[in-house]
mmCIF file of the C-alpha atoms, coordinates in Angstrom:
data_MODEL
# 
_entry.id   MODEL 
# 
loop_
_atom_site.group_PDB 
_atom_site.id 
_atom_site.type_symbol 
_atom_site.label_atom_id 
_atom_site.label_alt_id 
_atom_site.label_comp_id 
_atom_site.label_asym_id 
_atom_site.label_entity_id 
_atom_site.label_seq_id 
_atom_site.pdbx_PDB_ins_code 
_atom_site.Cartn_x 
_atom_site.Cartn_y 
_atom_site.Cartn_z 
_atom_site.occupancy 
_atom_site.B_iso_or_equiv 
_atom_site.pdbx_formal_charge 
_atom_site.auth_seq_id 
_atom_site.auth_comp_id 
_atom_site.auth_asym_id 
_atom_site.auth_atom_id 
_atom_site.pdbx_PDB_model_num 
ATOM 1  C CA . UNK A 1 1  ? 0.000   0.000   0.000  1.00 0.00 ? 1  UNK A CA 1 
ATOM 2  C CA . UNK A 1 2  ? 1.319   3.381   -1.030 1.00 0.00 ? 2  UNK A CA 1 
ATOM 3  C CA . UNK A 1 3  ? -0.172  6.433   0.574  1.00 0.00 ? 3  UNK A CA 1 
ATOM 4  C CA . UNK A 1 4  ? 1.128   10.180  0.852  1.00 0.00 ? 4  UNK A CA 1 
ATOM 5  C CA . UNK A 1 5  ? 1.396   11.758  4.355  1.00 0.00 ? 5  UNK A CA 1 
ATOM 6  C CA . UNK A 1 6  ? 0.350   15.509  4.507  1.00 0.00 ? 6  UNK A CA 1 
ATOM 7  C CA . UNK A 1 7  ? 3.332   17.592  4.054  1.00 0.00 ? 7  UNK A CA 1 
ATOM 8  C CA . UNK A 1 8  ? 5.649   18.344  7.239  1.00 0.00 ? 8  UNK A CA 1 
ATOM 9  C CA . UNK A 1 9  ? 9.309   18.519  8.519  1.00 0.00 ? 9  UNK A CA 1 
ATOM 10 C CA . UNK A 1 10 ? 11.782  17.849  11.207 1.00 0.00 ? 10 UNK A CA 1 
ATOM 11 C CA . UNK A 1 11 ? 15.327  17.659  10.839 1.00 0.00 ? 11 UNK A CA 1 
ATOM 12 C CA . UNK A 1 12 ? 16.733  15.058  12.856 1.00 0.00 ? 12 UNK A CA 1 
ATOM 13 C CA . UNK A 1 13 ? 20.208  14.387  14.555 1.00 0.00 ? 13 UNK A CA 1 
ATOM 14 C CA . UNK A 1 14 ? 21.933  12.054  13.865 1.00 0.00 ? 14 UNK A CA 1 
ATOM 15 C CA . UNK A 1 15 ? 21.639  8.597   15.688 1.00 0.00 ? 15 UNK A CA 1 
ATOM 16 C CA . UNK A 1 16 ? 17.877  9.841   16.969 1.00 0.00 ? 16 UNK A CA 1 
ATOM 17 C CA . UNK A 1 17 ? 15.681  7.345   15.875 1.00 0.00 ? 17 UNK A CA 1 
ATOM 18 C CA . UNK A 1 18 ? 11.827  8.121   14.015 1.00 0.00 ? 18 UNK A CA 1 
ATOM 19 C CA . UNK A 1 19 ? 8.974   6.261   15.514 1.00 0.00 ? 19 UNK A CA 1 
ATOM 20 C CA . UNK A 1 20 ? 5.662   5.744   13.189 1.00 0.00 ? 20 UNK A CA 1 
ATOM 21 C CA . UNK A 1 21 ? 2.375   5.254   14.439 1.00 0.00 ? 21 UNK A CA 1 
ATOM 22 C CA . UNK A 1 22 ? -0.132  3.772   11.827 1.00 0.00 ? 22 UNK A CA 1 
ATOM 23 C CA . UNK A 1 23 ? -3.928  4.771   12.753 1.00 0.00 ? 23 UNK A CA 1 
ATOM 24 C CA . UNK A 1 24 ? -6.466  3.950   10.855 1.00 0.00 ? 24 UNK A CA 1 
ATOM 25 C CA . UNK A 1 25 ? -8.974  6.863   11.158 1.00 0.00 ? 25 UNK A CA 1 
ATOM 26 C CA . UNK A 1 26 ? -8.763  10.690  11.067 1.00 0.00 ? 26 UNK A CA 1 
ATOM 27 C CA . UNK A 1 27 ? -12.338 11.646  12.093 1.00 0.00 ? 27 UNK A CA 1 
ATOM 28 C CA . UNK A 1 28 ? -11.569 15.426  13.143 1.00 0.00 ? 28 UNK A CA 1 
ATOM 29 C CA . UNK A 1 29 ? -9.577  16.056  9.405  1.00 0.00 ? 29 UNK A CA 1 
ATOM 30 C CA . UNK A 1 30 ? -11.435 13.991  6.717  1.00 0.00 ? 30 UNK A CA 1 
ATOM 31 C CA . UNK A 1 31 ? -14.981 12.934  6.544  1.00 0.00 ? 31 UNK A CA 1 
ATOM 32 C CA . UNK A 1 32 ? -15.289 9.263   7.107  1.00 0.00 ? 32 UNK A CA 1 
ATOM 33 C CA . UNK A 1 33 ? -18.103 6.861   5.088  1.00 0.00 ? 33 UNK A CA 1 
ATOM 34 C CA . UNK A 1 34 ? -19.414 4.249   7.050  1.00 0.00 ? 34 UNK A CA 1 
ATOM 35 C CA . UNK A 1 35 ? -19.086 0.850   5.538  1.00 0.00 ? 35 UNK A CA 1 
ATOM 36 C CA . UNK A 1 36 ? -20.482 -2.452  6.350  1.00 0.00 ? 36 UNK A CA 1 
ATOM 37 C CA . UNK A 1 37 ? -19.505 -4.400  7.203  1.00 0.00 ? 37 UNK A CA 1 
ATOM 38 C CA . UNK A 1 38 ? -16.199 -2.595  8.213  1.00 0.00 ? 38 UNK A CA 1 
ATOM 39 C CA . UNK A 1 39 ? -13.137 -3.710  6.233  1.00 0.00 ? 39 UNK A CA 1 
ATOM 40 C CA . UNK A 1 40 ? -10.357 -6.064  7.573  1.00 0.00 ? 40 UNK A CA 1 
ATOM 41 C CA . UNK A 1 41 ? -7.083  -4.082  7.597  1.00 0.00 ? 41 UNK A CA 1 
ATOM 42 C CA . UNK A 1 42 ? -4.022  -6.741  8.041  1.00 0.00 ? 42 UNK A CA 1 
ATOM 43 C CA . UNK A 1 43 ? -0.317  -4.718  8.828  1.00 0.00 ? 43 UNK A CA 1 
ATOM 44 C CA . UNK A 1 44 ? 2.270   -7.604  7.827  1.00 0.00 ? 44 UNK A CA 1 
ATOM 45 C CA . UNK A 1 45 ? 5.414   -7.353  9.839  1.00 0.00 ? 45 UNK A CA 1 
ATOM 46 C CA . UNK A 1 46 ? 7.665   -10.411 9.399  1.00 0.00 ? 46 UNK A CA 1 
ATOM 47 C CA . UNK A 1 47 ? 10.187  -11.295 7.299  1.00 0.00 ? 47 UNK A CA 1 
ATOM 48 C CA . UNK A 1 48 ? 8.403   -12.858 4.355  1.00 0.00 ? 48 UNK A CA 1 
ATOM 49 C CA . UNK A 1 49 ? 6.656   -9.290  4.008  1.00 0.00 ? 49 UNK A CA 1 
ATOM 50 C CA . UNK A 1 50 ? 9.128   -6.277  4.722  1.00 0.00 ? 50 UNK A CA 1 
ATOM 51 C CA . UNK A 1 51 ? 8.049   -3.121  5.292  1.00 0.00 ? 51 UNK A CA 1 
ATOM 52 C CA . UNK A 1 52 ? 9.519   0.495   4.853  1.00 0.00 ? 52 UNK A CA 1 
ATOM 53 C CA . UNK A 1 53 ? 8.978   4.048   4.846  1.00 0.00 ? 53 UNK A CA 1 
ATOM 54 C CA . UNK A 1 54 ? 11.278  5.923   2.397  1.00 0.00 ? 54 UNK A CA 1 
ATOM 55 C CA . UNK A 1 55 ? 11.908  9.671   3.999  1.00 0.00 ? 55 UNK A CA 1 
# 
């Protein structure tokens, strides 16, 4: 899944380390449609399925 993140900066020093949080609604920004019944989201984080966020 590829998704944009709205835009923003921080400059980090080096050897800090970035922590992400994935949530999976935004109910005070963006209007929401309900759906039933309510999707399955699966977040795969082994080795057979690496994951990575390119900064």
């Amino acid at each position: 899944m590829i998704f944009s993140m709205l835009p923003t900066s921080y400059k980090f020093t080096q050897g800090h380390r970035v922590r992400i949080t994935v949530a999976f609604a935004d109910t005070d920004n963006f209007e929401t449609p309900a759906i039933a019944p309510a999707p399955k989201v699966c977040l795969l984080m082994d080795n057979a399925h690496m994951s990575y966020v390119e900064m």
